[in-house]
C-alpha positions in Angstrom: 3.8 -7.8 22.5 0.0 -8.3 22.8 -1.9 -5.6 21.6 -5.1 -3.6 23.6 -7.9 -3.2 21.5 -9.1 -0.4 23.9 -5.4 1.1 24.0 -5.6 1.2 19.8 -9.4 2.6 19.9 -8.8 5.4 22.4 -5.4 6.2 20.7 -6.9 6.7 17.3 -10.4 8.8 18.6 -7.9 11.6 20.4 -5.5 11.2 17.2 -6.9 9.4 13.8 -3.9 7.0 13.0 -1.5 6.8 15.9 -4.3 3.3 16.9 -3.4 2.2 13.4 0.6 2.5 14.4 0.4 1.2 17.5 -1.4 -1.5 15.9 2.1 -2.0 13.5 0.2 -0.6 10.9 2.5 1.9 9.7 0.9 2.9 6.3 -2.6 2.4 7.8 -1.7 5.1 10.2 0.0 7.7 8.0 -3.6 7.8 6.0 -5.4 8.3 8.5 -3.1 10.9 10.1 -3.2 12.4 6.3 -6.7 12.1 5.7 -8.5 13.0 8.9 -7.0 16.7 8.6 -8.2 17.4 5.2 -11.9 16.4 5.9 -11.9 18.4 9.1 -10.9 21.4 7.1 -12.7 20.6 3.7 -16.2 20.0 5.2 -16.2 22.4 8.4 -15.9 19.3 10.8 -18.9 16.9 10.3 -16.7 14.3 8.5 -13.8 14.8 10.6 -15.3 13.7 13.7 -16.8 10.5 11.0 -13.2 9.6 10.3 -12.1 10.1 14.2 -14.8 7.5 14.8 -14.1 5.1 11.9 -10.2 5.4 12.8 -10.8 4.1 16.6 -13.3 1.6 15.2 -10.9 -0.3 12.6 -8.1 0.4 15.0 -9.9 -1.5 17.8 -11.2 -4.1 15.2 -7.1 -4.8 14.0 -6.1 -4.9 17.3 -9.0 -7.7 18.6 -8.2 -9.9 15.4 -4.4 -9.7 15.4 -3.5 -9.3 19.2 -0.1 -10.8 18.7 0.9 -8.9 15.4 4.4 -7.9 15.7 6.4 -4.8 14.6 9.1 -5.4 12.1 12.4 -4.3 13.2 
């Protein structure tokens, strides 16, 4: 299966993490899906919407430089 860069970016802005799984990046994803939640709350927002970005940009980055990464069964 050939991964979408865009499809891994947009995934991970509207949800930090879920780019990361679709990615096959399990453990990537479950820190950002841990993380992004606890900065939104501990700083009032301003570095939640940094980790929203940061999350769709190393998703997208992943998925352009492994495109044919495969999940493990």
């Amino acid at each position: 299966m050939m991964r979408k860069p865009g499809v891994a970016a947009v995934l991970s802005f509207f949800l930090p993490g879920v780019g990361q799984i679709y990615n096959g990046c399990i453990l990537r994803g479950v820190f950002w899906l841990i993380v992004t939640p606890g900065l939104w709350i501990g700083s009032g927002g301003i570095l939640g919407w940094i980790c929203h970005l940061v999350a769709a940009a190393t998703a997208y980055s992943y998925a352009e430089t492994h495109p044919h990464r495969l999940l493990k069964p």
